[in-house]
C-alpha positions as CSV (number, residue, x, y, z in Angstrom):
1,X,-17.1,-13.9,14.1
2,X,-16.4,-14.3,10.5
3,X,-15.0,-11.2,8.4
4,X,-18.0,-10.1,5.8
5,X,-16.8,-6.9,4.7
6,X,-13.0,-6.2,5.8
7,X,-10.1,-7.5,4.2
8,X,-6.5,-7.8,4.4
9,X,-6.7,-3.8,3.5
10,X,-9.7,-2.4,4.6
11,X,-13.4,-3.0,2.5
12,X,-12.7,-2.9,-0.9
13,X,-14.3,-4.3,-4.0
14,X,-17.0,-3.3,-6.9
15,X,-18.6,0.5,-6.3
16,X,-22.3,-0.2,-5.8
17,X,-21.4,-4.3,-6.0
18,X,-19.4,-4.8,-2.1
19,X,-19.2,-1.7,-1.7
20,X,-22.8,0.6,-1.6
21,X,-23.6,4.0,0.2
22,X,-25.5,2.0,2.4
23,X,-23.1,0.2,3.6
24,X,-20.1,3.1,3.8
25,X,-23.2,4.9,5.9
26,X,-23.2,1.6,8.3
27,X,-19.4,1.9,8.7
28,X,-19.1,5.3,9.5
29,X,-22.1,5.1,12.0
30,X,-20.3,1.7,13.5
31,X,-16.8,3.8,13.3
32,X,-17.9,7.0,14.8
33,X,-19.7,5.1,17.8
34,X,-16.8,3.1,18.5
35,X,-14.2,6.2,18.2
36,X,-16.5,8.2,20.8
37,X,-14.7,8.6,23.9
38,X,-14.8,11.7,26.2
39,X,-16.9,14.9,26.3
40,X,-15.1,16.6,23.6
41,X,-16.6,16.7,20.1
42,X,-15.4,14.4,18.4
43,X,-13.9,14.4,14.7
44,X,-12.9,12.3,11.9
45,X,-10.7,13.2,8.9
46,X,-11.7,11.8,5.1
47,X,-9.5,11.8,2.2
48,X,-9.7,9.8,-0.7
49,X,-8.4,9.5,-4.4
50,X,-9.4,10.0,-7.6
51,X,-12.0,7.6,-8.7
52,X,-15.6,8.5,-9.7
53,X,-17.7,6.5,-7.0
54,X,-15.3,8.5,-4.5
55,X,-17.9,11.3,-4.4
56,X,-20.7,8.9,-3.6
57,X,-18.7,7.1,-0.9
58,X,-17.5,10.2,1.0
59,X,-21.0,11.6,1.5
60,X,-22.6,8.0,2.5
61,X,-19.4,7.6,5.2
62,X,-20.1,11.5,5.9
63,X,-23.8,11.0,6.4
64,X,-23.2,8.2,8.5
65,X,-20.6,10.1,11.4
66,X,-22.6,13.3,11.2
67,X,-25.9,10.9,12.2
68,X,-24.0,9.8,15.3
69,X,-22.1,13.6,16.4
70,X,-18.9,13.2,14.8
71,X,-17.5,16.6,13.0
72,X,-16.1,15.3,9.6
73,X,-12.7,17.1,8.0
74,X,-13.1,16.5,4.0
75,X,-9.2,16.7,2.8
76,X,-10.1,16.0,-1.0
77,X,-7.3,13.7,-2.9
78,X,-4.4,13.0,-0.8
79,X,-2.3,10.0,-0.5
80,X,-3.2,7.6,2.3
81,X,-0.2,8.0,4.4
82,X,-1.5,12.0,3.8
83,X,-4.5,10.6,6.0
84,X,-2.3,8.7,8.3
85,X,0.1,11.5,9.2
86,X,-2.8,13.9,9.3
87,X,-5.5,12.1,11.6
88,X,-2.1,11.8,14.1
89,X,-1.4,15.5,13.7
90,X,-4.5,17.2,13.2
91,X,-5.9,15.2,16.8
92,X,-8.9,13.5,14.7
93,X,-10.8,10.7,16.7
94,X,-10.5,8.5,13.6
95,X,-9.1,8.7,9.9
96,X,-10.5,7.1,6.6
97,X,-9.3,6.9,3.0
98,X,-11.7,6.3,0.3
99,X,-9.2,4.2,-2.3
100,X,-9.3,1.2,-3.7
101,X,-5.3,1.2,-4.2
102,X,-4.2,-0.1,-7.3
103,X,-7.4,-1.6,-8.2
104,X,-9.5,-0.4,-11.5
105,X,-11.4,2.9,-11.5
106,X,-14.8,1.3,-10.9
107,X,-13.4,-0.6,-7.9
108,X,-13.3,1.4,-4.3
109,X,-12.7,0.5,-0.7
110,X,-12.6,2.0,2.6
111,X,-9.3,2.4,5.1
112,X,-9.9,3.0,8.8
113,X,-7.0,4.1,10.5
114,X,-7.1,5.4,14.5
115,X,-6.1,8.5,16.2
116,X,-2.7,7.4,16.7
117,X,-2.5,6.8,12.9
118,X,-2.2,3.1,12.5
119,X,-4.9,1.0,10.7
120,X,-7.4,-0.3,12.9
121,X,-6.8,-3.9,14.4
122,X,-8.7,-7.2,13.5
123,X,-10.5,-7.1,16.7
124,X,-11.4,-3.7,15.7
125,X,-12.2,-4.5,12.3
126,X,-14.7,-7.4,13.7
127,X,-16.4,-5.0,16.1
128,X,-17.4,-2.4,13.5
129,X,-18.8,-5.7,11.3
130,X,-20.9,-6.3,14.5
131,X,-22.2,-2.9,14.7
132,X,-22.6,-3.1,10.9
133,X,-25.3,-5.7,11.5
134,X,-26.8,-4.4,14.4
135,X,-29.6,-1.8,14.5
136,X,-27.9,1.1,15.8
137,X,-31.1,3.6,15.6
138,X,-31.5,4.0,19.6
139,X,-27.8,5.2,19.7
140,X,-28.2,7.5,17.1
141,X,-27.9,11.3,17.9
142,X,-30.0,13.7,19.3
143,X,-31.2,16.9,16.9
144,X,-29.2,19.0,18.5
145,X,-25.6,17.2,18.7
146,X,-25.6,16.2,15.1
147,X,-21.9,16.1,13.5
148,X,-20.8,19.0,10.9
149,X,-19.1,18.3,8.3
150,X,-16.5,20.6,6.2
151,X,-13.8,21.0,3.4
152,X,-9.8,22.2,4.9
153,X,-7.7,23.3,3.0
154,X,-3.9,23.4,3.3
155,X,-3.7,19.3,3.7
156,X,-1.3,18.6,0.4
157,X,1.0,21.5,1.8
158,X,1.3,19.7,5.0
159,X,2.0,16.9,3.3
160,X,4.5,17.9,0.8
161,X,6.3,19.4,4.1
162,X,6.4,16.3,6.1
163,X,7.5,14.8,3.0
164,X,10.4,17.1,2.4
165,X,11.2,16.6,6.2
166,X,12.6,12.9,6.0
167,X,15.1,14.7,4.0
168,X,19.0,15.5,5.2
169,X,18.0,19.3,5.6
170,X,20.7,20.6,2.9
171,X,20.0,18.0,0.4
172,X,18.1,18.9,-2.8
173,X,17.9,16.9,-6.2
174,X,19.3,19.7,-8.4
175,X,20.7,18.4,-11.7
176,X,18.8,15.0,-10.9
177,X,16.3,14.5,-14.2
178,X,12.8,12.5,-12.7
179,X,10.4,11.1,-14.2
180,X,7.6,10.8,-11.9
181,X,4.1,8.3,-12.5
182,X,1.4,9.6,-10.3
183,X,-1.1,6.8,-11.7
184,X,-4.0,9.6,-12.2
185,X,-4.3,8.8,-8.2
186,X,-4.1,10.5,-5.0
187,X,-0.4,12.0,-5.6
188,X,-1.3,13.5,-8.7
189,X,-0.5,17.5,-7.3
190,X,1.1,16.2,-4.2
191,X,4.5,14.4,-5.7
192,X,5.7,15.9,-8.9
193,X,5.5,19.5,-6.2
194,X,7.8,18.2,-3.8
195,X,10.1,16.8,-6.3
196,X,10.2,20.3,-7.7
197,X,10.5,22.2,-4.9
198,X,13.7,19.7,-3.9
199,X,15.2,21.3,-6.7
200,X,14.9,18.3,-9.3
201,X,14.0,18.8,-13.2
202,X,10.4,16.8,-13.1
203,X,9.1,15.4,-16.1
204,X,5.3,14.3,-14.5
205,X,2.6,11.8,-16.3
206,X,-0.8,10.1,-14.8
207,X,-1.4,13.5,-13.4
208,X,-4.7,14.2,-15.2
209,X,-7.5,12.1,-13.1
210,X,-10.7,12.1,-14.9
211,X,-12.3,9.5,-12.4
212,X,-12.2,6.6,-14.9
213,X,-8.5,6.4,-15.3
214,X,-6.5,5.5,-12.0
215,X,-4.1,2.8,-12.6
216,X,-5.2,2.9,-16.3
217,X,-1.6,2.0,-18.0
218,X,0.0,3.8,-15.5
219,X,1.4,4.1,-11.9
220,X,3.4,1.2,-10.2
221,X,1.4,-1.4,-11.4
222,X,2.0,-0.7,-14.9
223,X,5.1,0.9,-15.3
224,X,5.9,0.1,-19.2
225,X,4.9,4.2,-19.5
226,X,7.2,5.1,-16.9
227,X,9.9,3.0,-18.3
228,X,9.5,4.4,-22.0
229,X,9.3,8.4,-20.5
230,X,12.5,7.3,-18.7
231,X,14.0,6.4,-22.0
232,X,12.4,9.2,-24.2
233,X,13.9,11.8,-21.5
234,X,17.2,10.7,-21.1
235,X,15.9,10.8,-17.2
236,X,18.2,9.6,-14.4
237,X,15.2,8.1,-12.8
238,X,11.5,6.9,-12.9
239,X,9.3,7.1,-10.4
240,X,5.8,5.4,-10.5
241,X,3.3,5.6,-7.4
242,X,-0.5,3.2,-7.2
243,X,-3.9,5.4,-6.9
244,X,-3.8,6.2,-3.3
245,X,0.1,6.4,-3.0
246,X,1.0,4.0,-0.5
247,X,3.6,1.9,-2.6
248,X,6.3,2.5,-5.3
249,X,7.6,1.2,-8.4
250,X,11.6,2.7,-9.3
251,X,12.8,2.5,-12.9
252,X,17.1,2.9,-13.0
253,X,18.3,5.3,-16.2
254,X,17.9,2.3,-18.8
255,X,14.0,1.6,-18.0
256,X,14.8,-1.1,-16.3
257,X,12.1,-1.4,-13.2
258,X,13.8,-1.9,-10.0
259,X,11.4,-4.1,-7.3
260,X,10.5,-3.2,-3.7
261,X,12.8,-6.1,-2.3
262,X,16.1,-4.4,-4.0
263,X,15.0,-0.6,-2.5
264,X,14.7,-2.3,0.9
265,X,17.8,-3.3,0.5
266,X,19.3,-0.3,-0.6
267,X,17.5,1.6,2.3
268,X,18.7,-1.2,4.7
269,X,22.4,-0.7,3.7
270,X,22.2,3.0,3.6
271,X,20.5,3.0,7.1
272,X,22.7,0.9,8.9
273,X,25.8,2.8,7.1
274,X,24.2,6.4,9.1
275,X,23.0,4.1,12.1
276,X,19.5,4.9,11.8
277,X,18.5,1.3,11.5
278,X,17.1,0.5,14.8
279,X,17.9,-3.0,15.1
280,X,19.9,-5.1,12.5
281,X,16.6,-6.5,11.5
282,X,14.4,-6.3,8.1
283,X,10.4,-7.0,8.2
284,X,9.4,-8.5,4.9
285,X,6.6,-11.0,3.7
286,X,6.8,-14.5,2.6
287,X,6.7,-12.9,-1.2
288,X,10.3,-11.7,-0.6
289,X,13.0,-13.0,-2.2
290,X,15.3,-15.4,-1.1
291,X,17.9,-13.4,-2.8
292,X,17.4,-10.7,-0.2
293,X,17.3,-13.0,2.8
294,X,20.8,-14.0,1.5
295,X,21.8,-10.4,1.3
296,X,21.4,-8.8,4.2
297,X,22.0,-12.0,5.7
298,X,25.9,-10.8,4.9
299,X,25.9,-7.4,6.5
300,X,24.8,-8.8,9.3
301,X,21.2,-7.8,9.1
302,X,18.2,-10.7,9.6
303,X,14.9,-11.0,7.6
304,X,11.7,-11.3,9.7
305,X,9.1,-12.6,7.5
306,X,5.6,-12.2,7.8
307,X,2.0,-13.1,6.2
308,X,1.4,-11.2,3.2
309,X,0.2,-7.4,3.6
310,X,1.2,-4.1,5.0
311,X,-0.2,-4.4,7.9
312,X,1.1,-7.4,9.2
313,X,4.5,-6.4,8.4
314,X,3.9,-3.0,10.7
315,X,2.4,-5.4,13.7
316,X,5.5,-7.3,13.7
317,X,7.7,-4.1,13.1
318,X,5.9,-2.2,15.7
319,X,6.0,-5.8,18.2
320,X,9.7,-6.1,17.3
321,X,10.7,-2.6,17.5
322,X,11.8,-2.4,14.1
323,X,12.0,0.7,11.7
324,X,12.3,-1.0,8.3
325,X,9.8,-3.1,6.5
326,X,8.0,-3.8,3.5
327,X,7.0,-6.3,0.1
328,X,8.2,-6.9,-3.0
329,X,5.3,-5.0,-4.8
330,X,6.6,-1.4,-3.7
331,X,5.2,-1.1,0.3
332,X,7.6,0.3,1.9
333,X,7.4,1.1,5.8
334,X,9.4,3.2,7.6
335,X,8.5,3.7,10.7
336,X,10.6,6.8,11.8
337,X,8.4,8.8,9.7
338,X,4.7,7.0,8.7
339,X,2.3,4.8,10.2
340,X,1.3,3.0,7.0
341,X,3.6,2.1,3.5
342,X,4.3,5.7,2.2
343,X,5.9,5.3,-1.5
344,X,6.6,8.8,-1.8
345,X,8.9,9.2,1.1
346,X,10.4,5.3,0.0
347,X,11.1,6.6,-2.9
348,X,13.0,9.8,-1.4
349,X,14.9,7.6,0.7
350,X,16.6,5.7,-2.4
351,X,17.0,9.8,-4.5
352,X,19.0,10.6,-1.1
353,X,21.2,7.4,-1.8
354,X,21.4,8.0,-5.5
355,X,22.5,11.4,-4.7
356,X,24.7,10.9,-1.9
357,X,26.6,7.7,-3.9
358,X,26.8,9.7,-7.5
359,X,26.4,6.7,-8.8
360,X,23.5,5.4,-11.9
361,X,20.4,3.9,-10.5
362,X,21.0,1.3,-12.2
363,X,24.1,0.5,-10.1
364,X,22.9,2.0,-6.9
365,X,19.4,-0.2,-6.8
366,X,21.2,-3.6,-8.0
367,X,22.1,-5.0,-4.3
368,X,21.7,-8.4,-5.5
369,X,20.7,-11.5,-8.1
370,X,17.4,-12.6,-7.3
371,X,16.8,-16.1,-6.7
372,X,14.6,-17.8,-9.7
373,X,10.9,-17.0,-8.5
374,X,7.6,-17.7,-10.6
375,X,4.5,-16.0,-9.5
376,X,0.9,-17.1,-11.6
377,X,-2.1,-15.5,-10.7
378,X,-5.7,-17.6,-11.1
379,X,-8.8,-15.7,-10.8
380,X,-11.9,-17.4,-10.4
381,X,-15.6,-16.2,-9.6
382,X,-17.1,-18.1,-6.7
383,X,-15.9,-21.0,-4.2
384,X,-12.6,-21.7,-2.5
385,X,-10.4,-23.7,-5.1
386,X,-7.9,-24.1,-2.6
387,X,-10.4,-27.0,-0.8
388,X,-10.5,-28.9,-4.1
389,X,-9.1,-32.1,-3.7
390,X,-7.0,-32.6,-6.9
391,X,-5.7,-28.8,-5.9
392,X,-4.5,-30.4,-2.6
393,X,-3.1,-33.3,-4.4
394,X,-1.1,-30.7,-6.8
395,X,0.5,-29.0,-4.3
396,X,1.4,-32.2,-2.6
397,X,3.3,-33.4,-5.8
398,X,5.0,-30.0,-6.2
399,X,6.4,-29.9,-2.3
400,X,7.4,-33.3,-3.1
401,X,9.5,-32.0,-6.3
402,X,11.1,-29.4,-4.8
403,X,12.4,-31.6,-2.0
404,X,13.0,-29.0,0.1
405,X,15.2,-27.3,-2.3
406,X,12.5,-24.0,-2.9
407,X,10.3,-22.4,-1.6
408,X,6.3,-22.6,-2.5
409,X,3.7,-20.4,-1.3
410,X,-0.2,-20.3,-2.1
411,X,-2.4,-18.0,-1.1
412,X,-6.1,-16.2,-1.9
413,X,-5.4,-12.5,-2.4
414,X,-7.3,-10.4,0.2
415,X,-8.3,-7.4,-2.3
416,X,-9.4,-9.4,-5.4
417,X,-11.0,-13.1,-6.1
418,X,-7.7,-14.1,-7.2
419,X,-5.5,-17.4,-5.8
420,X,-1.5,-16.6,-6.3
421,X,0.7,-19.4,-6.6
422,X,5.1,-18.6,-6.1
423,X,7.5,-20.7,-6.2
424,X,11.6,-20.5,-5.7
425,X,14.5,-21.6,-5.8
426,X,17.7,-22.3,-7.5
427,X,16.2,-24.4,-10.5
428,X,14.4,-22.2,-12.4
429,X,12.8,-24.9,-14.5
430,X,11.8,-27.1,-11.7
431,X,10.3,-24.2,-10.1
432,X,7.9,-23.4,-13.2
433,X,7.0,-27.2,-13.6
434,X,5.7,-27.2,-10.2
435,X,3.9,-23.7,-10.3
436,X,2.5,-24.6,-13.3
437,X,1.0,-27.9,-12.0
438,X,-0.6,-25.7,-9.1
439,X,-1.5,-23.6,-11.6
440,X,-3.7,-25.9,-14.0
441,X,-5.0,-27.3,-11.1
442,X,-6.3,-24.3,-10.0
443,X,-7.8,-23.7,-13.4
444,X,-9.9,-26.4,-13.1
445,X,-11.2,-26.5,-10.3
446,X,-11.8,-22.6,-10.8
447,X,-14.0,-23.4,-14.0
């Protein structure tokens, strides 16, 4: 069956566009039936972040597992791996987060994750997009075993806890200056807390949601603001988190931003150092630099790559029995202490370094020279421009060019209707001719 609704991250796209109360009602009715198993009654646990059509969303998914028994636990904002470690901890039947990541405000999307705390399989996926389209009304429930739903409280206190716990137990940050970008998302109380309570002087911005502006010239995705409070506060470090908190962005003491492949690295190294790398082996994407390959390739530590997205890097982590994985774009998975990319605690792991080393950020997150890479982003409204022949015969000439000497990779983006085109390798110039022949390609046929 062919994927209508899920993604490479869940359902996301345009609040009342992909993404409607009546279909959030059908997923949590498909959900709940599917995550039904035993006598007991049965729960699921909801967080979400901060954007507008959250409210709307959380009462459609909430009307839709009450209609088929299941007791719903309403956490408010909370960062995703929040939900993650909570659904695991608090015994829920199933978890969800309402987020559309790092996606505008009037985006939103919907993360299923199971009672063991990992997002939901394909074949899982597929089967709720079966329900989805089935008429469910017979297996509805009966008056009297209807689901109750309710608010907890306490949920960002667990968190902040857990958070604190991936800590060495005697280290704080005191003396450490941190700025930290909560992106007006789900970290917003959360992050700039446990930073304080670690003992660190916290300088905090994008922690005023309104519901309009999550991700709005802020957070990891834009981190210019970070970069210039870094400055303007003589800070040691910036930290910038996405809407719902599952990746990171670092800026070093000069406002310098510091990508996800160098804090792998850096985590990799310090891991390995304390022998709490489980097996000399790194789980990254094809987006990762060859740069890092080469790295780690040095201390004796191998590269596993893997199709792009989170999740695909945690299959092969968890097939593999690896503790260390992540992207260049600031998802960071460690599995010792989250089922999902957590950039809080990723970026806790690299303060520990910082601290432990006494060295500037800038030195401490510089493990290596990138190779040359060039990454062009076409967006385009309807069709697959990837099928168009004179695209084909583009990408044809350009793995010609590089005669073997790069790397190219092509792919549609799973969150947005957006084709991204990166090449590498040690020619920088021959690198942009070729993307940029994909690239007009692409533009045409995209017209």
């Amino acid at each position: 069956m062919a994927r209508k609704h899920f993604g490479t991250d869940g359902i996301r796209g345009r609040a009342n566009g992909a993404i409607t109360p009546e279909l959030a009602l059908k997923v949590g009715q498909a959900a709940g039936l599917l995550f039904q198993n035993g006598e007991h009654r049965h729960r699921v646990l909801v967080g979400k972040d901060t954007r507008l059509s959250g409210y709307m969303i959380e009462n459609a998914l909430t009307a839709g597992f009450t209609s088929v028994g299941m007791d719903v636990l309403l956490t408010g904002p909370i960062p995703t791996p929040g939900v993650a470690m909570l659904t695991r901890s608090m015994r829920a039947d199933l978890g969800v987060m309402i987020s559309a990541s790092h996606n505008p405000y009037d985006d939103n999307g919907i993360k299923l994750f199971g009672p063991d705390g990992y997002k939901l399989s394909d074949e899982m996926e597929i089967e709720i997009e079966r329900l989805v389209e089935t008429d469910i009304t017979r297996r509805l429930a009966k008056s009297a075993d209807f689901g109750r739903a309710k608010r907890i409280d306490g949920v960002q206190d667990r968190y902040i806890e857990y958070a604190k716990r991936t800590l060495p137990k005697a280290l704080e940050f005191d003396g450490m200056r941190i700025v930290i970008d909560c992106a007006n998302g789900a970290g917003y109380k959360v992050a700039p807390a446990a930073l304080w309570e670690l003992g660190a002087e916290v300088f905090s911005v994008g922690v005023d949601p309104d519901g309009f502006n999550i991700n709005e010239d802020c957070g990891s995705t834009a981190p210019e603001a970070l970069s210039r409070k870094v400055r303007e506060m003589r800070a040691d470090i910036g930290i910038a988190l996405d809407g719902d908190a599952d990746r990171v962005a670092i800026v070093d003491e000069k406002g310098h931003l510091v990508d996800g492949d160098q804090l792998l690295a850096v985590i990799a190294e310090s891991w390995t150092e304390d022998r709490r790398l489980a097996k000399p082996t790194v789980v990254a994407t094809v987006m990762s630099n060859l740069g890092l390959e080469r790295h780690l390739a040095g201390l004796g530590i191998a590269l596993a790559r893997t199709p792009v997205g989170d999740r695909y890097v945690l299959e092969h982590m968890r097939e593999g029995g690896f503790n260390l994985g992540g992207e260049p774009s600031g998802h960071i998975i460690m599995s010792d202490y989250s089922t999902t990319g957590d950039g809080f605690v990723a970026a806790l792991q690299v303060l520990a370094v910082v601290k432990k080393q006494g060295r500037p950020v800038s030195e401490v997150c510089h493990r290596f020279d990138p190779m040359p890479q060039v990454l062009k982003n076409v967006r385009y409204s309807s069709g697959a421009p990837l099928e168009d022949v004179k695209v084909k015969s583009a990408i044809e000439r350009a793995v010609q060019q590089l005669d073997g000497q790069g790397r190219l990779v092509i792919r549609a983006s799973g969150t947005e209707p957006v084709i991204r085109v990166m090449g590498e390798g040690e020619n920088k110039q021959v690198i942009e001719d070729v993307v940029d022949g994909i690239v007009d390609a692409l533009t045409q046929a995209a017209a």
